[in-house]
Biopython code that builds the backbone (N, CA, C, O; Angstrom):
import numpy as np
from Bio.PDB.StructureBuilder import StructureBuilder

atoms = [
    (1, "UNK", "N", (-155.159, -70.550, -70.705)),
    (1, "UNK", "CA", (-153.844, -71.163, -70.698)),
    (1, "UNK", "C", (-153.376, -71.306, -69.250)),
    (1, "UNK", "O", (-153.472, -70.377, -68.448)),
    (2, "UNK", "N", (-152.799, -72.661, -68.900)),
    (2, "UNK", "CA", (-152.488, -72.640, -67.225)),
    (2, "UNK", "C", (-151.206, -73.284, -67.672)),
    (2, "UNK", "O", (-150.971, -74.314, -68.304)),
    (3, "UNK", "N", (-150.243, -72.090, -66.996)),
    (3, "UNK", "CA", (-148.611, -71.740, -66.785)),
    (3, "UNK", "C", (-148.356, -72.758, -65.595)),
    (3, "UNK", "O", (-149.084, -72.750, -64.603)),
    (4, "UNK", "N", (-147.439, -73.513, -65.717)),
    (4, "UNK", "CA", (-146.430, -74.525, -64.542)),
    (4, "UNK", "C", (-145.305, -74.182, -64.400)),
    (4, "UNK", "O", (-144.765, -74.952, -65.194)),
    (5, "UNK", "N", (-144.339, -73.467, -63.891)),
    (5, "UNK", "CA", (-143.697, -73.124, -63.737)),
    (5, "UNK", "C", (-142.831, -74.003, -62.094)),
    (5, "UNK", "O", (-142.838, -73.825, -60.876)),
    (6, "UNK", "N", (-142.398, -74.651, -62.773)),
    (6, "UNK", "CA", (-141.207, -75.593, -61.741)),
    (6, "UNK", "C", (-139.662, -75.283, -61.184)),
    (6, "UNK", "O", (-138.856, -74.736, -61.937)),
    (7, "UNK", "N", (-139.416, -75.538, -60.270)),
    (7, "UNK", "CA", (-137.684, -75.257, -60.225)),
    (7, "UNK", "C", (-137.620, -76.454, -59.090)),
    (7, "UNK", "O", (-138.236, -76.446, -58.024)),
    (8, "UNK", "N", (-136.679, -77.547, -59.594)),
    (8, "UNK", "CA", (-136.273, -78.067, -59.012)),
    (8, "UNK", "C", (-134.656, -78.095, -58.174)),
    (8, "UNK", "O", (-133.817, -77.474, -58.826)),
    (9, "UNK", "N", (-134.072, -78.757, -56.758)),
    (9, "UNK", "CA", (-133.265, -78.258, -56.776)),
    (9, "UNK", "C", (-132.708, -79.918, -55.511)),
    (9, "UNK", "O", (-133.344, -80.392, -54.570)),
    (10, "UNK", "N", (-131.452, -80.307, -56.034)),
    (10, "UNK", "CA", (-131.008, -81.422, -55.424)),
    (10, "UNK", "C", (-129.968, -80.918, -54.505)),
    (10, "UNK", "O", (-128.925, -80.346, -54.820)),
    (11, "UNK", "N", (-130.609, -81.354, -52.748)),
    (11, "UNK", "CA", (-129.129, -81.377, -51.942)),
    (11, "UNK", "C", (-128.739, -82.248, -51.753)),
    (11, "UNK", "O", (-129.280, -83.314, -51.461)),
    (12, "UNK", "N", (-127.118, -81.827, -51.950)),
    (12, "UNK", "CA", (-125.796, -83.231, -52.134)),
    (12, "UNK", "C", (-125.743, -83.525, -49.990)),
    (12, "UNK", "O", (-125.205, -84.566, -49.612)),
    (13, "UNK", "N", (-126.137, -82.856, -49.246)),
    (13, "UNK", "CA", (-125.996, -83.171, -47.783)),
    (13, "UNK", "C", (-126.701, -84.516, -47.960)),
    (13, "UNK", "O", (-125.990, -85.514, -48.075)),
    (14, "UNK", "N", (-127.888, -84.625, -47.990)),
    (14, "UNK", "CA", (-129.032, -85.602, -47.886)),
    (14, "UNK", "C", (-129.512, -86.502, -48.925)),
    (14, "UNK", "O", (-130.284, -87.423, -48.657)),
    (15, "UNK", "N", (-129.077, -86.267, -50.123)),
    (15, "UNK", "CA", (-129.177, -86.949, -51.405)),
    (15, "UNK", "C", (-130.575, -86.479, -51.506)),
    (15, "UNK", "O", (-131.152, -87.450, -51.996)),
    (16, "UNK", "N", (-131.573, -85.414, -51.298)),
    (16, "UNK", "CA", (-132.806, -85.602, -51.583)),
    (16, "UNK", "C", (-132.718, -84.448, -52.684)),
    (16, "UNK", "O", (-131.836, -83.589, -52.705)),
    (17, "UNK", "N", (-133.693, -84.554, -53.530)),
    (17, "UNK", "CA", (-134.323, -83.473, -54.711)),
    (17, "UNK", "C", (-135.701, -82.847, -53.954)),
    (17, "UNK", "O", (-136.375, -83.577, -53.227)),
    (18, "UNK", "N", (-136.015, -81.606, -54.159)),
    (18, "UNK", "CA", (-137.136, -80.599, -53.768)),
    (18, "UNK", "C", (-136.928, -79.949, -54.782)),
    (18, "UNK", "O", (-135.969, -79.907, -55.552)),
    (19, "UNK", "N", (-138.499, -79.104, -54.724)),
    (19, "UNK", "CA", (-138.779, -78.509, -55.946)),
    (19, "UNK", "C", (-139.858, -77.417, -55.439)),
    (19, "UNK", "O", (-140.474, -77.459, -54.374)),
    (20, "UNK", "N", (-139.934, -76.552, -56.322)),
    (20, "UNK", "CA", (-141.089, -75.251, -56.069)),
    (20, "UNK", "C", (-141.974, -74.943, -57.462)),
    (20, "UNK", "O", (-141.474, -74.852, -58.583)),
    (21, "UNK", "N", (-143.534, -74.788, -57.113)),
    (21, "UNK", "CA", (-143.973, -75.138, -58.253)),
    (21, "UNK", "C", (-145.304, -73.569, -58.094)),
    (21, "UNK", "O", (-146.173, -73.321, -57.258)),
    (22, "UNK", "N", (-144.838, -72.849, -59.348)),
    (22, "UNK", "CA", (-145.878, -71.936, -59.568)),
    (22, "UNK", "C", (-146.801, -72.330, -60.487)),
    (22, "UNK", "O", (-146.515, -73.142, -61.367)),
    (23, "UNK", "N", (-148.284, -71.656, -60.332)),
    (23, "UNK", "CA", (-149.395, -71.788, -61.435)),
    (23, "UNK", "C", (-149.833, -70.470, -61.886)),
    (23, "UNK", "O", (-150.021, -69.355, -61.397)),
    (24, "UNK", "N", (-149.929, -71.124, -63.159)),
    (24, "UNK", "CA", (-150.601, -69.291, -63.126)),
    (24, "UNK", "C", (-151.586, -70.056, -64.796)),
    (24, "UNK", "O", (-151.298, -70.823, -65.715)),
    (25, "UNK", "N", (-153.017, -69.094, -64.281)),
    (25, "UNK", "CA", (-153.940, -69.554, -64.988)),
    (25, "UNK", "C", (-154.115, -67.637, -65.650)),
    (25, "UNK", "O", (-154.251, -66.575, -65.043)),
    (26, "UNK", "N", (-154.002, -68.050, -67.418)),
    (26, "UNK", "CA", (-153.890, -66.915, -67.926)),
    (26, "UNK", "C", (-152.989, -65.510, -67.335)),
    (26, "UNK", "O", (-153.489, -64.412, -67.092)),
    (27, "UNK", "N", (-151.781, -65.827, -67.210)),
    (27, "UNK", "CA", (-150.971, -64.961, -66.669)),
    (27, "UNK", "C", (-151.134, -64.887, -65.053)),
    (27, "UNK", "O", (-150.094, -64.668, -64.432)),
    (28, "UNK", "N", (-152.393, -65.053, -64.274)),
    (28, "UNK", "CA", (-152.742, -64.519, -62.937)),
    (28, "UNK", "C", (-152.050, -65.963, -61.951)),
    (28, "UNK", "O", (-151.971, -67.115, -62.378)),
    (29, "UNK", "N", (-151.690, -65.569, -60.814)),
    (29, "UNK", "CA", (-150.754, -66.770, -60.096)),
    (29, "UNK", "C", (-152.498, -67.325, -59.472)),
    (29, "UNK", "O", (-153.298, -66.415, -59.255)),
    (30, "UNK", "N", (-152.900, -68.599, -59.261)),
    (30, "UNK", "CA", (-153.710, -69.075, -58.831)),
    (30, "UNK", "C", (-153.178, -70.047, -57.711)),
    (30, "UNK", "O", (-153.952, -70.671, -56.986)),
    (31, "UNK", "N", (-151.678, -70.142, -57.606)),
    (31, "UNK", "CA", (-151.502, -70.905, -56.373)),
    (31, "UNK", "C", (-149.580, -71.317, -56.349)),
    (31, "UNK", "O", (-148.910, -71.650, -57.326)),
    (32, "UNK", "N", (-149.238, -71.195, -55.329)),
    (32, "UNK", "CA", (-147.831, -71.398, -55.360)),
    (32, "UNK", "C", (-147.462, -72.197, -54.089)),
    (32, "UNK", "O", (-148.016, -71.997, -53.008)),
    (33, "UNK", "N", (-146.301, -73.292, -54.325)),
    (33, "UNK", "CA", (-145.877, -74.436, -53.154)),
    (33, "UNK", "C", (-144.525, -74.040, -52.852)),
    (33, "UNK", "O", (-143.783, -74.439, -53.749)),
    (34, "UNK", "N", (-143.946, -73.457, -52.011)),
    (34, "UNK", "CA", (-142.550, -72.756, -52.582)),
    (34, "UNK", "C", (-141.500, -73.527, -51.700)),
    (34, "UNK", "O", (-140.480, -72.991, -51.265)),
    (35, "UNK", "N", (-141.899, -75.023, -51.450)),
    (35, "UNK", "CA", (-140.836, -76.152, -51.012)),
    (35, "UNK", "C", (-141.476, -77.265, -50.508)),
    (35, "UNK", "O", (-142.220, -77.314, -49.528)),
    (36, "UNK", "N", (-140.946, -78.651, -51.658)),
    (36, "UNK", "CA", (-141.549, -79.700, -51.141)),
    (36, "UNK", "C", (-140.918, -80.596, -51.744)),
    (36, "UNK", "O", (-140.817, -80.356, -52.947)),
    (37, "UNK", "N", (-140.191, -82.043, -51.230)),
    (37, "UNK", "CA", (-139.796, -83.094, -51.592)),
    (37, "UNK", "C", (-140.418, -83.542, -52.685)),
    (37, "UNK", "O", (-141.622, -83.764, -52.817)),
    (38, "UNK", "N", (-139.271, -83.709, -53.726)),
    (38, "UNK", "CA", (-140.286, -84.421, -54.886)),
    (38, "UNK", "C", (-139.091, -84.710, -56.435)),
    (38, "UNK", "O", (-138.704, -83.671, -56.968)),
    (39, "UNK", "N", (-138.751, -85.622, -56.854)),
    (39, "UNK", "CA", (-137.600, -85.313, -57.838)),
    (39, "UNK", "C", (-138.337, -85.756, -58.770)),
    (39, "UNK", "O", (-139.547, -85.971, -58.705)),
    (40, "UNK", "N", (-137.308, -85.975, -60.079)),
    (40, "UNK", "CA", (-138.548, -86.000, -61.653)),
    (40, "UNK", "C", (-139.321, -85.403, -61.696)),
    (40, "UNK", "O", (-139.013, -84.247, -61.402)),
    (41, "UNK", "N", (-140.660, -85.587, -62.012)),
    (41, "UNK", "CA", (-141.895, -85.093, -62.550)),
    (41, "UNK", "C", (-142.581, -84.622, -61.666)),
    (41, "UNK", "O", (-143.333, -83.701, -61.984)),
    (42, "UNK", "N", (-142.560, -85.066, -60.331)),
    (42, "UNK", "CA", (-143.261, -84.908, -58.795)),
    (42, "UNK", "C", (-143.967, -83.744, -59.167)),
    (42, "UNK", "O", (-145.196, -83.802, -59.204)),
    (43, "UNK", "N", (-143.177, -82.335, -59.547)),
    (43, "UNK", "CA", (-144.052, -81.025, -59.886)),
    (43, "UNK", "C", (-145.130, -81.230, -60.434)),
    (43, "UNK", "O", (-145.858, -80.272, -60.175)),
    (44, "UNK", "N", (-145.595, -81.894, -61.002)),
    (44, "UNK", "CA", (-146.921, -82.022, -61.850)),
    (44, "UNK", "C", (-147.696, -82.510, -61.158)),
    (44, "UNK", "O", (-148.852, -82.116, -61.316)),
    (45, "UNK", "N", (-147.426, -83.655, -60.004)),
    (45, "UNK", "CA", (-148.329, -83.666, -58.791)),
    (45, "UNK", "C", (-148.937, -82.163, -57.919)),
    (45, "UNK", "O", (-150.080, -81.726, -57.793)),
    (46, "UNK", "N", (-147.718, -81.700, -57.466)),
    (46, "UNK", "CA", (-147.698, -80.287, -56.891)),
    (46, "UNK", "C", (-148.630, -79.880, -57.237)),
    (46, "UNK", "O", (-149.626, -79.850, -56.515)),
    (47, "UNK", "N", (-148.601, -79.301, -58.823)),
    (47, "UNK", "CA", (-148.989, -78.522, -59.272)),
    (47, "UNK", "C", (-150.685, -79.062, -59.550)),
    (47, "UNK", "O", (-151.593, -78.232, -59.590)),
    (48, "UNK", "N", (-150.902, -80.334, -59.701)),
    (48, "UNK", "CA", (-152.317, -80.610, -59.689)),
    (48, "UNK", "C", (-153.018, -80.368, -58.742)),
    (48, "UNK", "O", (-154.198, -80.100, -58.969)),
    (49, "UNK", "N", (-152.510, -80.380, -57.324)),
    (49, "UNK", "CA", (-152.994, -80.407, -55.729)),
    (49, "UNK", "C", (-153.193, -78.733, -56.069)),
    (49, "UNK", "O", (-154.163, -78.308, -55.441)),
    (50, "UNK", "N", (-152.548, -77.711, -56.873)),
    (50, "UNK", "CA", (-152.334, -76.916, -56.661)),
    (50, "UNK", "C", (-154.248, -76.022, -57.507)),
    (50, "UNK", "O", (-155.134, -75.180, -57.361)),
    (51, "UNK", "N", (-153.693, -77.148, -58.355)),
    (51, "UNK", "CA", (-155.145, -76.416, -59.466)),
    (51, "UNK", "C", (-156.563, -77.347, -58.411)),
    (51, "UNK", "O", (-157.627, -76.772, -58.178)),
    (52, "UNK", "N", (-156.385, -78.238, -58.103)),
    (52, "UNK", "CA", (-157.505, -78.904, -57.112)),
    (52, "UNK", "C", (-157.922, -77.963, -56.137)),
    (52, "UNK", "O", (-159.072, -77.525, -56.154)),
    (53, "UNK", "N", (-157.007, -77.578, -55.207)),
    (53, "UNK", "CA", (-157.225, -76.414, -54.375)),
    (53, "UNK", "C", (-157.804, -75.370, -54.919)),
    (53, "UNK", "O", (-158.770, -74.908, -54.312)),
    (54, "UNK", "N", (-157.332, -74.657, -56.325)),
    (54, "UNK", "CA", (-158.397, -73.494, -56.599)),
    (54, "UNK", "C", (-159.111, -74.042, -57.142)),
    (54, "UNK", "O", (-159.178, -73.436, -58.212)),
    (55, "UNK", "N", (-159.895, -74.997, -57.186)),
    (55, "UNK", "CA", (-161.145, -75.003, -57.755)),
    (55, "UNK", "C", (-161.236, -75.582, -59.788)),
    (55, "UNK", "O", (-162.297, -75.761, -60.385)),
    (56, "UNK", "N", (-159.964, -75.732, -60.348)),
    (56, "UNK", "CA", (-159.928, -75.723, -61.536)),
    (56, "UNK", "C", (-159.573, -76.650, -62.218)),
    (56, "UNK", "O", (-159.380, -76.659, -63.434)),
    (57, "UNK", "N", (-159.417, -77.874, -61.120)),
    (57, "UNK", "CA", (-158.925, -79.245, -61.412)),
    (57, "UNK", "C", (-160.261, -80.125, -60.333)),
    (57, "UNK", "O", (-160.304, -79.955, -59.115)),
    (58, "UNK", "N", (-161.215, -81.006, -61.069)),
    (58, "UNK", "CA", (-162.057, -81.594, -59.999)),
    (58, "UNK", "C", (-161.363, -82.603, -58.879)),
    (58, "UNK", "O", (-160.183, -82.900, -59.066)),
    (59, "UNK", "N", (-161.956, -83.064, -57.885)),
    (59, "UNK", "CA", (-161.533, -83.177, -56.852)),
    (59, "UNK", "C", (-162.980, -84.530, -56.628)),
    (59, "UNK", "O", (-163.984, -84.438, -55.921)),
    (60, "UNK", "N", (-162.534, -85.688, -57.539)),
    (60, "UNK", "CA", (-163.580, -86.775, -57.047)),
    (60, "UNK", "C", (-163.194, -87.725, -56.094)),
    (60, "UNK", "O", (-164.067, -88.440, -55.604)),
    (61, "UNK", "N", (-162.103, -87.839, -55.776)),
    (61, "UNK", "CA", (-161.713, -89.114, -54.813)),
    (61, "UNK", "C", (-161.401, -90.329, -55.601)),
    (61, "UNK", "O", (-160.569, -91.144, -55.201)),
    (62, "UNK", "N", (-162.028, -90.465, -56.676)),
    (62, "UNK", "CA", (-162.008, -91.970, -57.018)),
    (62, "UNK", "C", (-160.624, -92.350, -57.699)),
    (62, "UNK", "O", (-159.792, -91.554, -58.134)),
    (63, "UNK", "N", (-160.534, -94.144, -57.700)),
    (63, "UNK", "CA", (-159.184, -94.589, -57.916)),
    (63, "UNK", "C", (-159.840, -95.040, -59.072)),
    (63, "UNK", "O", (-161.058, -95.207, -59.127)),
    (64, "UNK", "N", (-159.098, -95.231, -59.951)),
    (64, "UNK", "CA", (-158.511, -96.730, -61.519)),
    (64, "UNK", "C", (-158.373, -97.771, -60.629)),
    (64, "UNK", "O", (-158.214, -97.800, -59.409)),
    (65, "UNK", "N", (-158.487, -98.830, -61.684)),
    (65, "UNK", "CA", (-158.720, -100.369, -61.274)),
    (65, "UNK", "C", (-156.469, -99.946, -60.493)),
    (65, "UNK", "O", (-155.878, -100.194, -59.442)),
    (66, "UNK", "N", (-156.348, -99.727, -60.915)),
    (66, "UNK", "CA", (-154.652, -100.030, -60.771)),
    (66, "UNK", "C", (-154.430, -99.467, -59.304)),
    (66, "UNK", "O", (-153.701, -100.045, -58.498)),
    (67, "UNK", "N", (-155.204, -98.139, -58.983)),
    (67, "UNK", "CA", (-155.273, -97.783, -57.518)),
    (67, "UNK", "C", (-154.571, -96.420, -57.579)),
    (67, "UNK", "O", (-154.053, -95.947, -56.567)),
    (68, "UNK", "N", (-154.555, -95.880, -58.585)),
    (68, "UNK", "CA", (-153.584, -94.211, -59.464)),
    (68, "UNK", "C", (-155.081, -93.871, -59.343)),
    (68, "UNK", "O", (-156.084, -94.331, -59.890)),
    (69, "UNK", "N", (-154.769, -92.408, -57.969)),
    (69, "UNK", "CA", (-155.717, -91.614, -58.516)),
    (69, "UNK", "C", (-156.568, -90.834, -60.011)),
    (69, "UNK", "O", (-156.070, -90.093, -60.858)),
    (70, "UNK", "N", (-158.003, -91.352, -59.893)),
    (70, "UNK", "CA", (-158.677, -90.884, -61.137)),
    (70, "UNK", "C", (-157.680, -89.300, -62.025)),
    (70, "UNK", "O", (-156.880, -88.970, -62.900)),
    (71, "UNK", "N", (-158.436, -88.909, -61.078)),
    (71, "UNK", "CA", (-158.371, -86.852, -61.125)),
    (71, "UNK", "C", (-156.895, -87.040, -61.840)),
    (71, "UNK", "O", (-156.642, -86.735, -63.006)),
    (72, "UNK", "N", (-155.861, -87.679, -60.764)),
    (72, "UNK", "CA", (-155.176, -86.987, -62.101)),
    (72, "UNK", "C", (-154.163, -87.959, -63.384)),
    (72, "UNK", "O", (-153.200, -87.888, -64.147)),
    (73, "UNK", "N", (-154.894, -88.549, -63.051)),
    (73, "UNK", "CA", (-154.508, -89.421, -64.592)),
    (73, "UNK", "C", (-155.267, -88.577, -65.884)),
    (73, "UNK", "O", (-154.690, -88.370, -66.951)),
    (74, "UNK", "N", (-156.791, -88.091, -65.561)),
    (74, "UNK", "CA", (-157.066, -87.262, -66.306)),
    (74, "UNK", "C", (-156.606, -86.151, -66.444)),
    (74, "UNK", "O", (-156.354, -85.675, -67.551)),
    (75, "UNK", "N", (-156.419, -85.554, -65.351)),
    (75, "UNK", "CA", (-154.860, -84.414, -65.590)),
    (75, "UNK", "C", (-153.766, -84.807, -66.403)),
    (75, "UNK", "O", (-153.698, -84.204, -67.474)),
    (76, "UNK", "N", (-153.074, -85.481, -66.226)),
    (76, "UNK", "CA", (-151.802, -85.638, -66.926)),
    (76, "UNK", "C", (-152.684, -86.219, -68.263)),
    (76, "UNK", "O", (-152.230, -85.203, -68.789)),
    (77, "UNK", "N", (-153.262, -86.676, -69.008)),
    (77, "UNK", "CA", (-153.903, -86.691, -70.219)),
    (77, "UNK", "C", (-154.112, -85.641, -70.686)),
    (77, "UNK", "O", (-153.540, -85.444, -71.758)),
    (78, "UNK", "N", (-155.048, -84.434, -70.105)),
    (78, "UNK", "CA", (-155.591, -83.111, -70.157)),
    (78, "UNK", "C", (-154.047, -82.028, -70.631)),
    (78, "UNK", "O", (-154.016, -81.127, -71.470)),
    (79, "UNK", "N", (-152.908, -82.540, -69.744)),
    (79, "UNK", "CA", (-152.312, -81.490, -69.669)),
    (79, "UNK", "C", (-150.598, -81.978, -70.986)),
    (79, "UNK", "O", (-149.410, -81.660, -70.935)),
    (80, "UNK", "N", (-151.251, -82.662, -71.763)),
    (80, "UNK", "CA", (-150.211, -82.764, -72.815)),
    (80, "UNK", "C", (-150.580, -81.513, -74.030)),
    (80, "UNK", "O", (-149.864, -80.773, -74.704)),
    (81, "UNK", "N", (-152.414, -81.749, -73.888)),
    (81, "UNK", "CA", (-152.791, -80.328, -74.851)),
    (81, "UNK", "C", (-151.451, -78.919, -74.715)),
    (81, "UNK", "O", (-151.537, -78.084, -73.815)),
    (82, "UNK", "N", (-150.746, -78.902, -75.353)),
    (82, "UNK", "CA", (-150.075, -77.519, -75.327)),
    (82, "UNK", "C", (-150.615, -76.491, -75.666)),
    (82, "UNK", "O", (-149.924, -75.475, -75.585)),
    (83, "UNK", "N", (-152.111, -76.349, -76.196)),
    (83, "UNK", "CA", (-152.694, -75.290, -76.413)),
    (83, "UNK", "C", (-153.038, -74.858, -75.212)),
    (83, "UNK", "O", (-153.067, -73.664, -74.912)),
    (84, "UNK", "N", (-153.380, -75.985, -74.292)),
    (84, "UNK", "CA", (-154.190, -75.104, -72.737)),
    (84, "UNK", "C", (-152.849, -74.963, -71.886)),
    (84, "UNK", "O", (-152.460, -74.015, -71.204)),
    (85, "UNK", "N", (-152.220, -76.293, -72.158)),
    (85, "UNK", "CA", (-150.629, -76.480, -71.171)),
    (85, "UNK", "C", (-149.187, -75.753, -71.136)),
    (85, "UNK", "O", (-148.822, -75.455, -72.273)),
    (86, "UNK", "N", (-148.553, -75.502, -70.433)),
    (86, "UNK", "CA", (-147.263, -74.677, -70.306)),
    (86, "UNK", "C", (-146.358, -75.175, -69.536)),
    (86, "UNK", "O", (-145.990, -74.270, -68.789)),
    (87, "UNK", "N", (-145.959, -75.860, -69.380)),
    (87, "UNK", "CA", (-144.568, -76.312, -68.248)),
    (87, "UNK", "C", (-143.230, -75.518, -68.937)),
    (87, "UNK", "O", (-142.770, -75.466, -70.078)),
    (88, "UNK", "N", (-142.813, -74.859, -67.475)),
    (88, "UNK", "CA", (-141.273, -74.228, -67.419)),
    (88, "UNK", "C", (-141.014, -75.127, -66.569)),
    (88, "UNK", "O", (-141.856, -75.389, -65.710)),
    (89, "UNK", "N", (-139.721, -75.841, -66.616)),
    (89, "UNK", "CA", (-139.235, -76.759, -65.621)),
    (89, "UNK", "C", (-137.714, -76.225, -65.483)),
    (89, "UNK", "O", (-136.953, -76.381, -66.438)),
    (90, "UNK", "N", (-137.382, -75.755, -64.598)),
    (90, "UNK", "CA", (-135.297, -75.627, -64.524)),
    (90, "UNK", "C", (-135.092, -76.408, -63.215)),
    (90, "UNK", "O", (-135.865, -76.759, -62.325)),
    (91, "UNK", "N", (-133.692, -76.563, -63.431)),
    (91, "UNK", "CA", (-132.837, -77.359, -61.945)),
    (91, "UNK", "C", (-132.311, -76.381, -61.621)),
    (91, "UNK", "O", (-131.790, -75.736, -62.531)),
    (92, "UNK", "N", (-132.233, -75.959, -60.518)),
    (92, "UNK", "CA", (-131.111, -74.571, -59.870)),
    (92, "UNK", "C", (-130.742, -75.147, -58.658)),
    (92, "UNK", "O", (-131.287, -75.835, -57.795)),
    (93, "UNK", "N", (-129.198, -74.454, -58.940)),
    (93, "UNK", "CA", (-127.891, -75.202, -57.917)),
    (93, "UNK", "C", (-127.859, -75.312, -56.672)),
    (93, "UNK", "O", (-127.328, -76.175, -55.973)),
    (94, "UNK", "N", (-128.922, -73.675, -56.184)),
    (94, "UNK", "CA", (-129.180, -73.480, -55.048)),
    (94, "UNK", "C", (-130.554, -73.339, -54.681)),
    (94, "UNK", "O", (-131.507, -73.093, -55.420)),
    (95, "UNK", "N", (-130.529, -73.618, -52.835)),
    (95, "UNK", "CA", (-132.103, -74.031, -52.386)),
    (95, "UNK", "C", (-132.996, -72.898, -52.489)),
    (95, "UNK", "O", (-134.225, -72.961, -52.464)),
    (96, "UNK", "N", (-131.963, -71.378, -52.661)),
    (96, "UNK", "CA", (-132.484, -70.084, -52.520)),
    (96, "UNK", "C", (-133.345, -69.705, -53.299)),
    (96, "UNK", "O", (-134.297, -68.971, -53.032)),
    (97, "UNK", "N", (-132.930, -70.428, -54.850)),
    (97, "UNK", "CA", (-133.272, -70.427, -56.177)),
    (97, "UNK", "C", (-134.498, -70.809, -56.612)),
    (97, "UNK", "O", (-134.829, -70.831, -57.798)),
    (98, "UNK", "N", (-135.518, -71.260, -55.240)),
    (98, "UNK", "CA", (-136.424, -72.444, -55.522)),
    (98, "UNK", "C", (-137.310, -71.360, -55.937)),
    (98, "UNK", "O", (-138.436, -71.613, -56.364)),
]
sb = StructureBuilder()
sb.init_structure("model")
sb.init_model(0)
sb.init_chain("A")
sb.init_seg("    ")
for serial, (resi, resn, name, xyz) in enumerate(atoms, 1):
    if name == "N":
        sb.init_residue(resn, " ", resi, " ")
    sb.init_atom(name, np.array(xyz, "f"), 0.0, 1.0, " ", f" {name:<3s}", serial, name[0])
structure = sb.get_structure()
């Protein structure tokens, strides 16, 4: 089972959204981003770069005719399974919170 654990968080100074994105493969943390521009869904990018880096998401380079990286279009296919998948997603008020 690989845990996503997101917190996103919008500052009103700059109009921008950032977010912090934990993984954890069978309870164990396999990789954490703990601040990076990104609003909506962006975490699920994060978090793919995140499983690519350990080793648990492949890492081919190749594009779709459309020019959307391969890897993770098959990710986001892969990761609707809720038997293997877990997303926690919250918004918190503050940047501290991330």
């Amino acid at each position: 089972m690989i845990t996503i654990i997101a917190k996103r968080w919008f500052s009103r100074s700059c109009g921008n959204t950032y977010h912090s994105v934990t993984v954890l493969l069978d309870g164990k943390e396999v990789g954490y981003e703990p601040f990076t521009y990104g609003y909506g869904d962006h975490y699920r990018q994060t978090a793919h770069k995140i499983l690519q880096k350990a080793g648990i998401c492949p890492t081919t380079g190749e594009s779709l005719k459309s020019g959307m990286d391969k890897d993770y279009y098959e990710f986001m296919l892969e990761s609707r399974d809720t038997s293997k998948y877990l997303f926690i997603v919250s918004d918190v008020s503050r940047k501290k919170d991330l």
